[in-house]
Every structure is written in C-alpha cells, then in structure tokens.
N, C-alpha and C positions, 0 to 999 in steps of 0.2 A: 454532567458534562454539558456545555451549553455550545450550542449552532452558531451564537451569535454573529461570528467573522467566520468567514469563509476564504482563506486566501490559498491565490494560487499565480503560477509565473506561464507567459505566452510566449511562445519560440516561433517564428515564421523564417523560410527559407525563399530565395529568389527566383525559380525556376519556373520557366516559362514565363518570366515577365516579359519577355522581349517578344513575343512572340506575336505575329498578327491577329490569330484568334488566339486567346489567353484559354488556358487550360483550367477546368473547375478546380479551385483550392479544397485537396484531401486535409481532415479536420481529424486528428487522435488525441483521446482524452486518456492522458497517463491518469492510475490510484494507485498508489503503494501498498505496500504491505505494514503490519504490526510491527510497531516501534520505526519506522521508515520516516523516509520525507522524500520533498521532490530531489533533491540531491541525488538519490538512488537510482534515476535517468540520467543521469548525465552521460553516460557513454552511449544510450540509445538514442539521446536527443543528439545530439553532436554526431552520430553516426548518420543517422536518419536526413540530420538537417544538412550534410556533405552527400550522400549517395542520392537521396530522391531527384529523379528526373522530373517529376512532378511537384507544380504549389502545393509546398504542407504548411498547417500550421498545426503547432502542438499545444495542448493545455495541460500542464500538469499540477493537479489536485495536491496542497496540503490538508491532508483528511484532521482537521478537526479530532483535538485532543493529542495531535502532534506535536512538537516545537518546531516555528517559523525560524528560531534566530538559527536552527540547525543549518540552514541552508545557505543562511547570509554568512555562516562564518570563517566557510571556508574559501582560502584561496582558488578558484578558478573563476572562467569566465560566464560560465553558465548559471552558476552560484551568482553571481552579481546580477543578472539579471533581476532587474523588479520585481518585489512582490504587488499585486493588486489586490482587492478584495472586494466581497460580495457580501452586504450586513442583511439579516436577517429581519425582518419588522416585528418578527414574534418571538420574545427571547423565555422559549420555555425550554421545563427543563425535562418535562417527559417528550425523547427523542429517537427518532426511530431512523431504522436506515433509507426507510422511505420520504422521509423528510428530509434525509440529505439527501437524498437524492435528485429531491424537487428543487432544493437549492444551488445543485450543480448545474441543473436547469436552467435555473437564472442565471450564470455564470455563460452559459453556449450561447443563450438568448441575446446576452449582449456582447457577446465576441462573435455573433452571427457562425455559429457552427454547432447547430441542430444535428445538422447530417455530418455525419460521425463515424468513427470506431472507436469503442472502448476497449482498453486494454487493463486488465486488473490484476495485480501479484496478489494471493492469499487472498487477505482480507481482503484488500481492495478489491479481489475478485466479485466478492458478493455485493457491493459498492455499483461495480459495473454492471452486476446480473439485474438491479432493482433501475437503477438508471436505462438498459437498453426496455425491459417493460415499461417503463413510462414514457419514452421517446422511442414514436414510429419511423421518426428520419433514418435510426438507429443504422448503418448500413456496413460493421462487422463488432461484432462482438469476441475476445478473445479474451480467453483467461486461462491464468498462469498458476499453475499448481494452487488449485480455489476450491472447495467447497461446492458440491451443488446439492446432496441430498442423504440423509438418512435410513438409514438400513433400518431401524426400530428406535421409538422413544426412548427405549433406554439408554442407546449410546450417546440420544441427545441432550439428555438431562444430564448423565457423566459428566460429558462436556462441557456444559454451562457449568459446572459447579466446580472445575477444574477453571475454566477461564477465570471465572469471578473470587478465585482464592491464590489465583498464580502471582500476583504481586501484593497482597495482602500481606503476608510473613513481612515481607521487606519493608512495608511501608510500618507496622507494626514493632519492627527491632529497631526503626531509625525512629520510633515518636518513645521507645524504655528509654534510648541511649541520652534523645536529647532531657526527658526524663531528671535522669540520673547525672546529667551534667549540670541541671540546673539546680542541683540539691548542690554541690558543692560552691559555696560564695566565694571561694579564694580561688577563683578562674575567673578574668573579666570577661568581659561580654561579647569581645574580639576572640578571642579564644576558644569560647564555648562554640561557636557558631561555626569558627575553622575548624573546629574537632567533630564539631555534630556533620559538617559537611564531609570532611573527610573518612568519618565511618559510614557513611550513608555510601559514597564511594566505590567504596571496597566493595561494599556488602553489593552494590549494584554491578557494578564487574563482576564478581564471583559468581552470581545468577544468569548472568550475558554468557559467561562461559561456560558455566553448565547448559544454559538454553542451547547453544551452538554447538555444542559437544553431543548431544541429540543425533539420533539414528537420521531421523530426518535430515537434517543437514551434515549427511555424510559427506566429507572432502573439505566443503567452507571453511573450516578455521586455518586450514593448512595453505587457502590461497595467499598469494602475495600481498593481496588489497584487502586481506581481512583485518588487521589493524587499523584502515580507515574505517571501515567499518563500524569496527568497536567504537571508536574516536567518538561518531556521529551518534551513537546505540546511548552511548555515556552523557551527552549534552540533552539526552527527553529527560520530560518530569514524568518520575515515576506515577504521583499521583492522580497527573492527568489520563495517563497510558491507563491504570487499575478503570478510574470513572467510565475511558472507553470503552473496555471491554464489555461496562453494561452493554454496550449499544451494539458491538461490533462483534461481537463471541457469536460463533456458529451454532452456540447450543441457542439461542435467544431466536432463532430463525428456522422457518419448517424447510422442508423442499422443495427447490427449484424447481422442481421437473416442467411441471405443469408451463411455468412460466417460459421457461425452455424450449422447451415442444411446440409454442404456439407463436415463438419470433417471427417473423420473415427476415430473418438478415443470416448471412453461413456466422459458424460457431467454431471457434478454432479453441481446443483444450491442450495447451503447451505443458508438457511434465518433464522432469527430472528420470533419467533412465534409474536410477539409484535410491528414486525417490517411490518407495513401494508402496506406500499409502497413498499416494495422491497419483500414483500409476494405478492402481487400482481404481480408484474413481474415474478416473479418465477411461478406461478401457471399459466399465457398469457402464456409465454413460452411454458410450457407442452404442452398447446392444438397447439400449432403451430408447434411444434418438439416433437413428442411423447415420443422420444428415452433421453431424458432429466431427466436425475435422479433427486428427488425432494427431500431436506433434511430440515427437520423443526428442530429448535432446540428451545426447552421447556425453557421458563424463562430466556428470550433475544431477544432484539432488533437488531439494525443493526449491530452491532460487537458483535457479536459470539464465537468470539475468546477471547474475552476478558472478557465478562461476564459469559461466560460455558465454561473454557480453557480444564479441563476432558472430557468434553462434547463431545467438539471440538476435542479434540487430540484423541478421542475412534474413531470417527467416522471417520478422516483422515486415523487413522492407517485403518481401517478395508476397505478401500477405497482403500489404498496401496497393501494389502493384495492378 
C-alpha cells in the first residue's frame, strides 16, 4: 500500500469572529475507522460546526488505502466539500503507522493546527495513539472503541493472521471467477467484466453482512442509517482495504501503554455499553493509567458514533469545551 497521497477535507466554523479579542481556534483531527472514510463525520462535523461557541477547525483524515471518490459521491453538503492533499516525497512501500503519522504532521503543519485533539474510531484510534506521541502540541487525545494493548503475544499474533486472511478468501473467489469467465470465448468482454463485477459484489456484501452481524456490532444493522452505511462499505476496493491491513492490523503493533503513560495531554477512552471487548479494555486501561477518562455511551456497541451520533456529538463538544 503506498503513502503516496495523503487526502483530507477542512471544515472551519465562524464563532467568535466578531469578537474584539478573537478566541484561539480549537483544531480536531477526525481518523476513521476500517473500511470508513471521512464521510463517516459528517453528523459530528455538522454538529460540532453549529453548537461550538468557540473557533473550530476540523481536519478529517482519509486514511490512505481508503476510497476518496467514497466521499465525493454522495449527495450532501459536507461530501462536497474539497478534497486537498499532502504527497509524500518518499514513495516507499515498506510503511508504517508511524510514517503516516509523520505525514498527518505535514498535513497540521500547513493548516497551522499542531495544537490539537485527536479523535480516532478503531483503527484510527491507533492512527491517533502514534500521531499524539509525535506531536507535543497534542492537547486531548480521544479514542473511540481503539486498541491500546495486549494481554500476551499470543493473542497478538492470532490477530495479525486473522487481519491478514480476512479479505483474502474474497479477493481470492473474485480472481477463480474472473478466472473461469475468461475461459469461455463466447461472452464478450463487456459482459465478462459486468459479471466478474457483479459476483465480486455479492460476494463483497455477503461478508459486509456477516462483518456487521458480529457480536461486536450488536444493534448496527438494525439502525435506520445502516443502508447508507453499506452503500459506502460497498464503493472501497477490496484490494486496497486487504494491503492495509498490513499496516493497520493491531496484531502488526506492540502496546500502547508506555506511550500512554507518558502524554501530558487528558485521554478520554469512549466505548459502546454493548460493546464488551473494547469495554473491557477501557475499563484494564483505567486501572493501569488512572488519569484515563472513561466514557460509556448507553445503547451502543463498537461504533458510537454511528449509533448515538447526539450522543456522541454532546459528549465531544463538552470534551472540546
């Protein structure tokens, strides 16, 4: 998977422009989660960017290996917003989180908003755990049903070889099919490619549905806005999403702790009440880092954000605050 482009879209609100002494612009760095895009704020940023009584500005990260045109395709206003982007000078392809990290860097450096809060879903959480160690401005770090550390090596290696074969299958029955379509000559070439796409499809839906039919995300399929949802789940490349997971799989990564431990900035750990593995790490956490703000959020599993977006969006603002 390659860093090369780095794109991401800017939201600024008007508050306290008027004012005679002008109020320091608060600066949050949205990261989504796996299989996401910045689309996936859109109720927080549009929340945020009406309630804050204070200058915000927002950056929210397409994490690389994602699809951009996800963002741009759908009808609303927030979606329209520009994309920008930050190119990378070193286009390698051994790539770490810590290199993107550095490149989100350049990203605040030239939007002038060092001093920060990160907020990370999931994956992005660990996005934002290596971004607030490298930036001392760093001034809150939250994360959303995230990863921070390992109970023993072996759950960690589990993991990594579960991330690194979880779209594997899929991509593997879409390269028999196209395969087997290209052995029969009396289909033209229009044809083969709408059939190889439309069984790639299916087969990519049917895994979407099992992913979300998961303990984890008990309630999600059931919400009203989970069909958009899918919609957006449906328009990533598989291929690229498999390549990320080298990079982004929690088994490929040791413990936070350390890193954690040794912030100066407060640490809010947002969980799903429902969501009993990533309540579980949030609760280990506390006892190991006292100073670890703990946010439970009633009638939700691991996305928080998506199934209590008021919820979610009272409790960021008042976090911002």
């Amino acid at each position: 998977m390659s860093f090369k482009d780095i794109y991401y879209q800017v939201y600024e609100n008007s508050a306290g422009s008027s004012g005679l002494s002008p109020t320091k612009t608060k600066n949050l760095v949205l990261l989504h989660g796996f299989m996401g895009s910045t689309l996936d704020w859109n109720f927080l940023v549009n929340f945020l960017l009406t309630q804050s009584t204070e200058p915000l500005k927002i950056i929210s990260i397409l994490l690389p290996g994602h699809t951009q045109e996800v963002s741009n395709s759908l009808e609303n206003n927030l979606s329209k917003n520009a994309f920008s982007k930050i190119q990378n000078p070193v286009n390698s392809s051994n790539n770490t989180l810590q290199k993107l990290a550095k490149q989100i860097l350049e990203i605040q450096k030239k939007e002038e908003a060092l001093d920060c809060c990160y907020l990370g879903y999931s994956m992005g959480g660990r996005v934002a755990i290596e971004l607030a160690s490298l930036n001392h401005h760093t001034e809150t770090l939250i994360l959303e049903s995230s990863f921070t550390h390992w109970k023993n090596k072996e759950d960690q290696q589990i993991k990594k070889t579960e991330d690194l074969n979880l779209l594997k299958s899929l991509l593997e029955n879409n390269a028999n099919n196209s395969s087997s379509k290209n052995n029969k000559s009396n289909a033209s070439e229009k044809n083969k490619n709408n059939n190889s796409e439309d069984f790639f499809c299916k087969n990519f839906k049917s895994f979407l549905l099992q992913w979300y039919d998961l303990e984890l995300f008990k309630g999600l399929p059931q919400n009203k806005n989970f069909p958009l949802l899918l919609k957006t789940r449906l328009q990533q490349n598989v291929k690229h999403l498999h390549e990320a997971l080298q990079v982004y799989s929690s088994g490929t990564v040791d413990s936070y702790l350390n890193i954690l431990k040794n912030l100066n900035c407060p640490i809010f750990y947002i969980y799903g009440e429902h969501d009993t593995k990533y309540k579980a790490i949030g609760l280990n956490l506390k006892k190991i880092i006292s100073f670890v703000n703990l946010q439970e959020v009633k009638n939700a599993s691991h996305n928080t954000h998506f199934q209590q977006t008021l919820n979610f969006g009272q409790t960021i603002l008042k976090i911002l605050s």
